[in-house]
N, C-alpha and C positions, 0 to 999 in steps of 0.2 A: 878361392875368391869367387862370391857371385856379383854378375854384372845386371846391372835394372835398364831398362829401356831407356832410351835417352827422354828428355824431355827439355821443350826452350823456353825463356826468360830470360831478364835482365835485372842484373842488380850492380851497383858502382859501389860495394865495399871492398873495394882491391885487395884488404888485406884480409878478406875472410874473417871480418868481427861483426857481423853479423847485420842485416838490414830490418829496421822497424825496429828502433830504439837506440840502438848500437853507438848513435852519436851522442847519447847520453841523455837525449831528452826521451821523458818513456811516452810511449804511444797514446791514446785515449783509454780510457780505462775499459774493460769489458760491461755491458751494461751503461754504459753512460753515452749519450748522444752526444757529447764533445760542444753542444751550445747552452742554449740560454735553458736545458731541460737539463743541466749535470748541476752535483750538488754546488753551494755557490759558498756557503758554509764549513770552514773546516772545520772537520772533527777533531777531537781534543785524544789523547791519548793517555793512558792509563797512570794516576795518580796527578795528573793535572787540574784538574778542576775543585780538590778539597772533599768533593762528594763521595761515596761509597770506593774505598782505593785498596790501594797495595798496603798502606801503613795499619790498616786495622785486624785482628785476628788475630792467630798463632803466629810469631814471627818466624817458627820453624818451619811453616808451611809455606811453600812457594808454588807460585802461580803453574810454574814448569811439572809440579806434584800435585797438582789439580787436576792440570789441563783446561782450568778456564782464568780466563784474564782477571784483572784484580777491581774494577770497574763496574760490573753489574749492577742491574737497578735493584733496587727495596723490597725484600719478599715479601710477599703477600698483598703487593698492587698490581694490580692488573692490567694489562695496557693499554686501554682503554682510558682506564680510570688516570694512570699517569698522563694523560692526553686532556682529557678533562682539569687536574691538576693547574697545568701549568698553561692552557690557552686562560684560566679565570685569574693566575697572577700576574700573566705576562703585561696587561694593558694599566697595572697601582706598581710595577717596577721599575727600577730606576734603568732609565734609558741605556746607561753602558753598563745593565747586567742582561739585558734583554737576550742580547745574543751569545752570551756564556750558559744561558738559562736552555737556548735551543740546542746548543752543541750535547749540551750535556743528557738532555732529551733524547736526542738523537743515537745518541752514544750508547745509553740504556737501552734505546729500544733495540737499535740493530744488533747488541750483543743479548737480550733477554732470548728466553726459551724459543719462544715465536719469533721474532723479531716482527718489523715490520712489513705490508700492513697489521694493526696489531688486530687480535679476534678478542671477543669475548662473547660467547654463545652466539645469535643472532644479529650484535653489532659487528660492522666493522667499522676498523680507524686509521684513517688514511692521514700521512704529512708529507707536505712538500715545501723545499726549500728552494727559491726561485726567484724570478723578477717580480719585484714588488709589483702590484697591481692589476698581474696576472689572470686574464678571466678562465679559471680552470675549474674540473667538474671529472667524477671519476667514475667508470664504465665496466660493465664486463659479462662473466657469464651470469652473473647474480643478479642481473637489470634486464638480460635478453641485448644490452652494448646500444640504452638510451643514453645518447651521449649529455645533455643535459639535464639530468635528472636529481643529479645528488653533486649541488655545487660546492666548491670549497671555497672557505673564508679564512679571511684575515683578522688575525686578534685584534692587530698589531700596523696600520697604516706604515708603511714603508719599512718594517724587517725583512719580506720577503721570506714570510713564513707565513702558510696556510693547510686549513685542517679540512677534514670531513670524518663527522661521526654518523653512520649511515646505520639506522635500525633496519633489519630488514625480517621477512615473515618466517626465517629456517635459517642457519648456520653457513655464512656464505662460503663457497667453494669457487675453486676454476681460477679460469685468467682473469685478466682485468688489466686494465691504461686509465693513465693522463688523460684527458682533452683537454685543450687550448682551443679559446671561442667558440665551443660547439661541434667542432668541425674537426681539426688537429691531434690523431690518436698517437698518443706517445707512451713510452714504457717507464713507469716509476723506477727514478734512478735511488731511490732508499728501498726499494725492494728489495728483502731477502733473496727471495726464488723470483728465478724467472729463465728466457730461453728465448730460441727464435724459430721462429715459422715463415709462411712466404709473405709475409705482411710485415717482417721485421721483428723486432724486441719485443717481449710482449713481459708480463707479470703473472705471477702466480700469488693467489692467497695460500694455498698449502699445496705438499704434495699431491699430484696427481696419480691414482696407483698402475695405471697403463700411458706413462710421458715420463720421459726420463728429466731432467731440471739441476739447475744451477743454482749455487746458493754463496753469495759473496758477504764476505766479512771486510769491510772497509776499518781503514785505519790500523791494521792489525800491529799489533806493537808487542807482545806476550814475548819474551826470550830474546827481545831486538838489541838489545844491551845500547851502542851509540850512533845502531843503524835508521835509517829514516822508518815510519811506518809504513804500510803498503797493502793492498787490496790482496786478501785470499780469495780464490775462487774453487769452487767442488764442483766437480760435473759426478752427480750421482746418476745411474741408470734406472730405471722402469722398474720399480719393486723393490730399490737400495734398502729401503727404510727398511724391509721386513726381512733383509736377509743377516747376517752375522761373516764377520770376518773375511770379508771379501779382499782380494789383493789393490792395494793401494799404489797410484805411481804418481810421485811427486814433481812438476815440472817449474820449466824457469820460466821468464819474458810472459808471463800471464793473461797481460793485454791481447799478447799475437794466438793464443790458443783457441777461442773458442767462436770469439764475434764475428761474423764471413764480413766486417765491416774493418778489420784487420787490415796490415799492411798485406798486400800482394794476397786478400782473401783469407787470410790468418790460416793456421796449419790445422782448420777444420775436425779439433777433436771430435767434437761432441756427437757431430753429424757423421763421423767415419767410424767412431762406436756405436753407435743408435742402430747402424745397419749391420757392423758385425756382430755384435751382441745379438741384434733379433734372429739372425739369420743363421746363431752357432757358431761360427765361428772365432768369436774370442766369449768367452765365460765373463762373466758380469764384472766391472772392476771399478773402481773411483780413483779418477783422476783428479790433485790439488795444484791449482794454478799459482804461480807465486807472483805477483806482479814485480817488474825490475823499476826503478827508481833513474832519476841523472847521475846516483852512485853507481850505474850500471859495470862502468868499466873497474872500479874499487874493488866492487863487491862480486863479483864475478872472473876474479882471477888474484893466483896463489902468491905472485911474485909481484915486483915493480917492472916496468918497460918503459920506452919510449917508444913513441909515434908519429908522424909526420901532423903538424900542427895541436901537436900537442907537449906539455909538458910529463913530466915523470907520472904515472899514472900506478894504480890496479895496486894489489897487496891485502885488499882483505877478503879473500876466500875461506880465511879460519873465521872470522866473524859472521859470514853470513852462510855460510856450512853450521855455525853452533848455533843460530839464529834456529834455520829450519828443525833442528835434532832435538833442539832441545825445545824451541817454541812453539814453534807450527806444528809437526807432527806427534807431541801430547796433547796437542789443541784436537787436533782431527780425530786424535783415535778416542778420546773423551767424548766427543759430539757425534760420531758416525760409525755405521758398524765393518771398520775397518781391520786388516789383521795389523799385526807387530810382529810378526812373526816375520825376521829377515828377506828369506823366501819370498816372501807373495809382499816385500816391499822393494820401491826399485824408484831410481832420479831418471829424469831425462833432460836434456837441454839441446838447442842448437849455436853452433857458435861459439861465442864464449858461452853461454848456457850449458854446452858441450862439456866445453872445457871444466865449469864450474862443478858440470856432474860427475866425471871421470876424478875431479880432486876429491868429492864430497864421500866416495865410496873407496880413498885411499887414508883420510883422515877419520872417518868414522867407518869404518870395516865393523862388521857384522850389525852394521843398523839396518844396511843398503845389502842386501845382496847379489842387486841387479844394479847397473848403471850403464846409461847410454848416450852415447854422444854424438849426433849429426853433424856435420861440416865441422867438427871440431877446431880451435885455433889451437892446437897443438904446437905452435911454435912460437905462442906467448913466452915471454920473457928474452927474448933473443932477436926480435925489430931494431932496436936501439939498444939493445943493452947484452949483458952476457950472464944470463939469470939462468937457472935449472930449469929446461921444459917439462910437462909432464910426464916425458917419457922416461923422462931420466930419473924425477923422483920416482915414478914406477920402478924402474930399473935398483935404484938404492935399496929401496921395503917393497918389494913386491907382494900385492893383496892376493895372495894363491884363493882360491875361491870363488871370487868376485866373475860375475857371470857378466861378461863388457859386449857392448853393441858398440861398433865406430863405422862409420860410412864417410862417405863423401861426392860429389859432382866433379864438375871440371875434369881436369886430366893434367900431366904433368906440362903440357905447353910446349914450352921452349928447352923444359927439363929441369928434374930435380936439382936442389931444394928450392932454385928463387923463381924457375920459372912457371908455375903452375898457376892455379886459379882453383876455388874452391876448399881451399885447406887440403888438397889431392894428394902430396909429396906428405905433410906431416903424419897423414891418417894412414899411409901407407906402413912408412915407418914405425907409427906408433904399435897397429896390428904386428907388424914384424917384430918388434921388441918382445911381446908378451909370446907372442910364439918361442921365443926363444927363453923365456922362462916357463914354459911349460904350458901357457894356456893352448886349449884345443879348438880347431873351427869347426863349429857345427852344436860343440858341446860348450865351453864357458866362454869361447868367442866368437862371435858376430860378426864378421866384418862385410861391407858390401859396398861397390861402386856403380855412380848412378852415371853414367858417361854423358860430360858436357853437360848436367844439370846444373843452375843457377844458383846463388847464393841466397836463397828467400825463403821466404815461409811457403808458397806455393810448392817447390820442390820438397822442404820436407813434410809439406802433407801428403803429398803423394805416397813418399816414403814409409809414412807410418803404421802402415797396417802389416806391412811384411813383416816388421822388423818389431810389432809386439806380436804377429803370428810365431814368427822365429826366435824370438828371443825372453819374451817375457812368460813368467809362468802361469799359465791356465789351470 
């Protein structure tokens, strides 16, 4: 067993289900200012709208044998020109198709090749969806960051939809923001790419080839069967684009990963790879964030429970285990130069995230061949009720192979099993189990204690870098 240096915080989830989202409502989304600058529009999901859908084509072919959603805009228009389109209909249409007509816009653009902002040679084409009346104007490194120079308009008096088609002398590159009145730099929440610096959120028009960058997929619905949609997020490294087969590691609670605008500073991926990566020590990897939903507790655990102030809860961990396998991760490896190869792929989660990832690498064995779990709730199912924890379905089908991380904070308290803090008593256990079927520490098991650390995203960023030095494969 190794022990990590203590570290203090607070967090009031008593029962170690996790803090920053855990009570079911999900966080602010990554990328998104959480006010009057987040989309205000929802996006429509795939085969909803009538427009280019799942029902047309090969009906043998499925969207999961693509790996791109069923949705896409119109070949051979340009984004631009679909901008152009639909700001010259929107103002002769009838009022209640107006905002079907931007969803759907919106929907094409963020899922097209580029997505938005969209390029076409020397234009760019910027959208934003917002408070009507809005005086905004779009900035960056393609202006020298004149904040009133290239204003955007309203087709459309009170949609809360405005555009900018900016011609400019060369092919724009670099970052680029919102302004609000001239003054107000903010980060376009319909941006593809983007990242943060000490100024905050910022935008990217394309990769930058020495800046690593984030690239979100809103509304992702592709393999979700009768789960909600959810925000994908990629944290590609500094040169992703041009490499091949890089190791992939798939995460939960997606909001807490990357934004330092997270609860308790969020578990600072981006920024804790940006430096190992540069500095050697971890080999280049992409990380896919999965955003959790107020299904969090459903979908994030294998059995039913009960819990104090709540009623009968959790049971679909096969639905949203077959969601990622088969949705999201044909999605990724289609769009990014990811491997599939088991090896160099791996889940992670904290919490129930944990817990969800330890199910995810016992129900789909050999997708996963890494899975890892932080504060685990390993004694889901057994609060209220008398359900099989994961140790025990370990214990039934044991996944011999499966190369497991488990940590935890806290310490046993008052004493194993009720009196602890941090999931400490279960993770203890759980390690002990797989020792007893054979797994080894050092070589397919992980285990490590953070003594007295908190139940937060704080503590497992801390944690993070040991534990993909130690555990994940370079």
């Amino acid at each position: 067993m190794r022990r990590i240096g203590v570290l203090v915080g607070v967090c009031g989830a008593w029962l170690g289900l996790g803090c920053g989202g855990d009570d079911g409502a999900p966080a602010a989304e990554s990328g998104s200012s959480g006010g009057q600058d987040a989309t205000t529009v929802p996006l429509p999901t795939a085969g909803e709208t009538g427009q280019p859908g799942t029902t047309e084509g090969d009906p043998d072919t499925t969207a999961a044998e693509t790996g791109m959603p069923g949705d896409l805009p119109p070949m051979g228009v340009g984004d631009c020109e679909q901008l152009e389109m639909l700001v010259a209909e929107l103002p002769d249409a009838d009022a209640a198709m107006r905002e079907a007509m931007v969803e759907q816009f919106v929907r094409d653009q963020s899922y097209g090749e580029h997505g938005l902002p969209g390029v076409e040679g020397s234009t760019l084409c910027v959208a934003h969806l917002g408070v009507p009346g809005d005086e905004l104007s779009v900035a960056g490194d393609f202006n020298e960051w004149v904040a009133d120079e290239h204003p955007l308009v309203e087709p459309v008096p009170g949609l809360g939809f405005s555009y900018a088609i900016v011609e400019l002398p060369a092919p724009p590159q670099g970052l680029y923001k919102l302004v609000r009145g001239g003054e107000e730099f903010f980060a376009d929440p319909l941006a593809r790419r983007f990242g943060w610096d000490e100024f905050g959120e910022y935008s990217q028009i394309d990769a930058v080839p020495d800046r690593s960058h984030h690239e979100r997929w809103p509304g992702f619905d592709q393999g979700a069967g009768a789960l909600e949609p959810r925000t994908v997020t990629v944290y590609l490294p500094a040169g992703a684009l041009g490499e091949a087969e890089l190791p992939v590691l798939y995460m939960h609670d997606g909001q807490n990963l990357f934004s330092p605008d997270a609860f308790f500073g969020g578990w600072r991926v981006s920024e804790t790879l940006d430096v190992a990566i540069g500095d050697g020590t971890l080999a280049p990897m992409v990380v896919v964030g999965i955003d959790n939903t107020p299904a969090r507790f459903e979908e994030y655990t294998p059995v039913t429970d009960v819990i104090d102030g709540m009623n009968v809860v959790g049971g679909q961990a096969d639905e949203y285990a077959d969601f990622l396998v088969d949705g999201i991760k044909p999605f990724v490896e289609a769009r990014y130069p990811v491997s599939a190869d088991p090896s160099r792929v791996g889940v992670m989660g904290s919490s129930l995230g944990g817990l969800v990832s330890l199910y995810i690498g016992l129900r789909h064995r050999g997708v996963f061949d890494q899975v890892a779990s932080m504060s685990g709730t390993i004694d889901w199912g057994t609060f209220g009720l008398d359900n099989p924890t994961i140790d025990e379905l370990y214990l039934d089908d044991p996944p011999l192979g499966l190369r497991v991380y488990v940590d935890s904070g806290g310490s046993e308290g008052t004493g194993c099993p009720d009196g602890d803090s941090d999931n400490y008593c279960g993770n203890v256990r759980f390690a002990d189990a797989l020792r007893g079927q054979g797994w080894v520490d050092g070589d397919d098991l992980f285990y490590a204690w953070d003594p007295g650390a908190p139940h937060n995203e704080a503590a497992w960023a801390s944690r993070l870098l040991v534990a993909l030095v130690e555990w994940f494969p370079q």
